[in-house]
C-alpha positions in Angstrom: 0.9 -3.0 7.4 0.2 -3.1 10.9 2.4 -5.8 12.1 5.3 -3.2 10.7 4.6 -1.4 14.0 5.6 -4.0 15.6 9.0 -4.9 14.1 9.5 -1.2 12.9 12.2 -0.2 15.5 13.4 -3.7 16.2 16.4 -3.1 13.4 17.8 -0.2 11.4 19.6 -1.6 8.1 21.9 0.7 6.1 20.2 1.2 2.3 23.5 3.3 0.6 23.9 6.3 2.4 20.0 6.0 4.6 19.8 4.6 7.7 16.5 2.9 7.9 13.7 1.8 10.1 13.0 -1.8 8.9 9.4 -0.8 9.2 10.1 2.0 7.1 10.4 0.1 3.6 7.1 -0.9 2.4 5.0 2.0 4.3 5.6 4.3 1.3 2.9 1.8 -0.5 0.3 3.3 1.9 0.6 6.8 0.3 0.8 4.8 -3.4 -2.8 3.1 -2.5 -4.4 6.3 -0.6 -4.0 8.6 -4.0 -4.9 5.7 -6.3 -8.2 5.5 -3.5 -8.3 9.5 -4.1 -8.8 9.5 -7.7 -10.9 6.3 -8.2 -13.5 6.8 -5.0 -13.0 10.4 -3.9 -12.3 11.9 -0.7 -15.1 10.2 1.5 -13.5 6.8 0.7 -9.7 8.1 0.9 -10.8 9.4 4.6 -12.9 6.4 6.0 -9.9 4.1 4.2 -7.4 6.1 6.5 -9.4 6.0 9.5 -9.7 2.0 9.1 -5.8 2.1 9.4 -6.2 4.1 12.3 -8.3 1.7 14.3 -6.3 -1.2 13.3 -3.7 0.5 15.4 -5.3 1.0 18.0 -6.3 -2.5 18.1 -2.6 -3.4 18.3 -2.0 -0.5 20.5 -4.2 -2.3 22.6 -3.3 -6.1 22.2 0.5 -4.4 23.3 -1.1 -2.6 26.6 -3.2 -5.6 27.3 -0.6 -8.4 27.2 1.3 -5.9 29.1 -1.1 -5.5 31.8 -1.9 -9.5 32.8 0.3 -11.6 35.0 2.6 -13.4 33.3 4.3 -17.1 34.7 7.2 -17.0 36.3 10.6 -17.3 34.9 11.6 -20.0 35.8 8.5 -22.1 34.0 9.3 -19.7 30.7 10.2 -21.6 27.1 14.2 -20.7 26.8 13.8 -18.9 23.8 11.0 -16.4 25.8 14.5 -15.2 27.2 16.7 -13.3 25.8 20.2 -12.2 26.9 20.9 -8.6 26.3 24.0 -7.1 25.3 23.1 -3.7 26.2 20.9 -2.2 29.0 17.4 -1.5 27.9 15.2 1.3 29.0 11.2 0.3 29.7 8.5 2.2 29.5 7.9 2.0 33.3 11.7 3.9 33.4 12.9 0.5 34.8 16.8 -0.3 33.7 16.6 -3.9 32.4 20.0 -5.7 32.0 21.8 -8.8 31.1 18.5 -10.9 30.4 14.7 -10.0 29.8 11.4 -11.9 28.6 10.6 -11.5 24.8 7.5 -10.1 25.1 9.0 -7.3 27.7 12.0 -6.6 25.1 9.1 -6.4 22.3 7.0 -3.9 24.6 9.8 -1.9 25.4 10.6 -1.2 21.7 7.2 -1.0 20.0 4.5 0.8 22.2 6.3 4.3 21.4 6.8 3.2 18.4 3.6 2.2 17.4 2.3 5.4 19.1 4.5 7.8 17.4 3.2 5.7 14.2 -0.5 6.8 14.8 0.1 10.2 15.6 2.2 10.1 12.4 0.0 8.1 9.9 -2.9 10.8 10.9 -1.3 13.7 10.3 0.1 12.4 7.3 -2.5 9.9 5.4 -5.4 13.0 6.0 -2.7 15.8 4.9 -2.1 13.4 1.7 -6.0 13.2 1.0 -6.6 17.1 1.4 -3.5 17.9 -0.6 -4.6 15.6 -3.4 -7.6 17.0 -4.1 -6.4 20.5 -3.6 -3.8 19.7 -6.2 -6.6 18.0 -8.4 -8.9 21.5 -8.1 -5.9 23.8 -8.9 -5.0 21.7 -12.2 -8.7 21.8 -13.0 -8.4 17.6 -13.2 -5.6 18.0 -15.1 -1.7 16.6 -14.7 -2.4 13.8 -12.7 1.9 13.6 -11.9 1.6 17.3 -10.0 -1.8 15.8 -7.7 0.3 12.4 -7.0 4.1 13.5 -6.2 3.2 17.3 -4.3 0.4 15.7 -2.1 2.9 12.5 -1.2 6.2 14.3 -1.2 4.5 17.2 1.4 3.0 14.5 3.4 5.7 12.8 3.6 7.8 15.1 5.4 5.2 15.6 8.0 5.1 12.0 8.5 8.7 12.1 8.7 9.3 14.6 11.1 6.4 13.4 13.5 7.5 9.5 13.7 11.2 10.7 14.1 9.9 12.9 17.0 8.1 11.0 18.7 9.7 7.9 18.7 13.4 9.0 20.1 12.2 12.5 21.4 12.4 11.1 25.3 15.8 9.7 25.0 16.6 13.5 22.9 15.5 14.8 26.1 17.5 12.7 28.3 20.3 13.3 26.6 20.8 9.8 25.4 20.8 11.0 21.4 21.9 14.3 20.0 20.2 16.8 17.8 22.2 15.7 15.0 21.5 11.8 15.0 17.4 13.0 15.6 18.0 15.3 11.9 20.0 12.4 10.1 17.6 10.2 11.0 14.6 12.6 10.0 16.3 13.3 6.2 17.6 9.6 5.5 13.6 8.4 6.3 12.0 11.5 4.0 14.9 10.7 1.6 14.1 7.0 1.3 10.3 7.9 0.9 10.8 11.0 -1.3 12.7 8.7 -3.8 9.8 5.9 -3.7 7.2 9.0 -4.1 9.0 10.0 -7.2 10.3 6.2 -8.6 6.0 5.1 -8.0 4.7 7.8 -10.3 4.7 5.5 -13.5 3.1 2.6 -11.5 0.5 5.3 -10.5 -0.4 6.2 -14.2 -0.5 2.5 -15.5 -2.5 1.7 -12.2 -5.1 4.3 -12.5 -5.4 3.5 -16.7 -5.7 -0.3 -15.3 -8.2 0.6 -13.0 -10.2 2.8 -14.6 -10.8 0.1 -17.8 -11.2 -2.4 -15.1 -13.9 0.0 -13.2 -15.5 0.9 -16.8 -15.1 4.9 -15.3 -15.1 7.8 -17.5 -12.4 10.2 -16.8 -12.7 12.3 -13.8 -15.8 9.9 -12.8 -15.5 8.2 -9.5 -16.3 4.5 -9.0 -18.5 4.9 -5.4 -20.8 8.0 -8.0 -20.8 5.2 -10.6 -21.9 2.0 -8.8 -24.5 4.6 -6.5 -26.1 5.4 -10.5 -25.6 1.5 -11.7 -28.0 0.5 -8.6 
């Protein structure tokens, strides 16, 4: 899931009326696999799972900055296909105007480093909010309803993740003027609209998953695998 920081911006693809994020697809599994985390291990595994994802970030966070940082050859000794020609004028993180033809690896820092930052700051908020809110949901239903826990704890975190990638990602060029208000809030309800609809659509996979699970697991309901294996030991 981390290489999707990487391509996530590279492309936007038009699913029906949603304008997407390539990297926006398949990252509504994450929330799918925290919950199912959150009822079979609890909270303390839900949280350390989440903050795994977050250093595998910052690892490519890293590996971006780093490869960034070292002298590269010079052009002229560069593979052809290292350059590209570029039909539009690209802005780099430096604030350096880069036109008519650039190295891959510049093109891929350009696009991705805000991007994969804006993804941190959003997976954060988000993944943690979806943890608390799933268990919040599980003590208000006194265990009960496993649907109410699953789809208010995703759909809520959701939006938060949502509104923080969206943000973050284009709020410079908001700022310079280079995108308007409008394009930022279609943008913000086509990506909580794509993930809403997967939140709702996973529900049924959630209940066989967890049944699965909890046979494969041998776990009683409401009976948490890590509490189990700690007793089995």
């Amino acid at each position: 899931m981390t290489l999707l920081n990487v391509i996530g911006i590279t492309r936007f693809v038009q699913l029906g009326p949603m304008a997407l994020a390539v990297g926006t697809l398949p990252y509504p599994l994450t929330f799918l696999c925290t919950d199912l985390i959150c009822e079979l291990y609890g909270r303390a595994r839900a949280n350390f799972l989440v903050t795994v994802g977050l250093g595998l970030n910052f690892l490519i966070l890293g590996v971006l900055l780093l490869g960034n940082s070292l002298p590269s050859v010079p052009s002229e000794s560069m593979p052809p296909w290292q350059i590209l020609q570029l039909a539009a004028p690209v802005h780099m993180p430096n604030g350096e105007m880069v036109e008519n033809s650039v190295g891959l690896y510049q093109l891929i820092y350009a696009t991705t480093s805000g991007a994969v930052f804006a993804s941190m700051l959003a997976y954060v908020a988000a993944q943690y909010c979806d943890v608390q809110l799933f268990h919040f949901w599980k003590r208000v239903t006194k265990g009960k309803h496993l649907w109410i826990r699953n789809n208010f704890s995703t759909l809520i975190s959701q939006m938060v993740d949502s509104l923080t990638v969206i943000t973050v990602t284009f709020g410079a060029a908001f700022l310079r003027g280079e995108m308007a208000l409008a394009t930022m809030a279609a943008l913000v309800a086509s990506n909580y609209l794509f993930k809403a609809s997967v939140a709702l659509l996973d529900t049924g996979p959630f209940y066989g998953c967890v049944y699965a699970l909890r046979r494969y697991l041998r776990l009683a309901p409401g009976e948490y695998a890590a509490a189990s294996q700690k007793s089995a030991g």
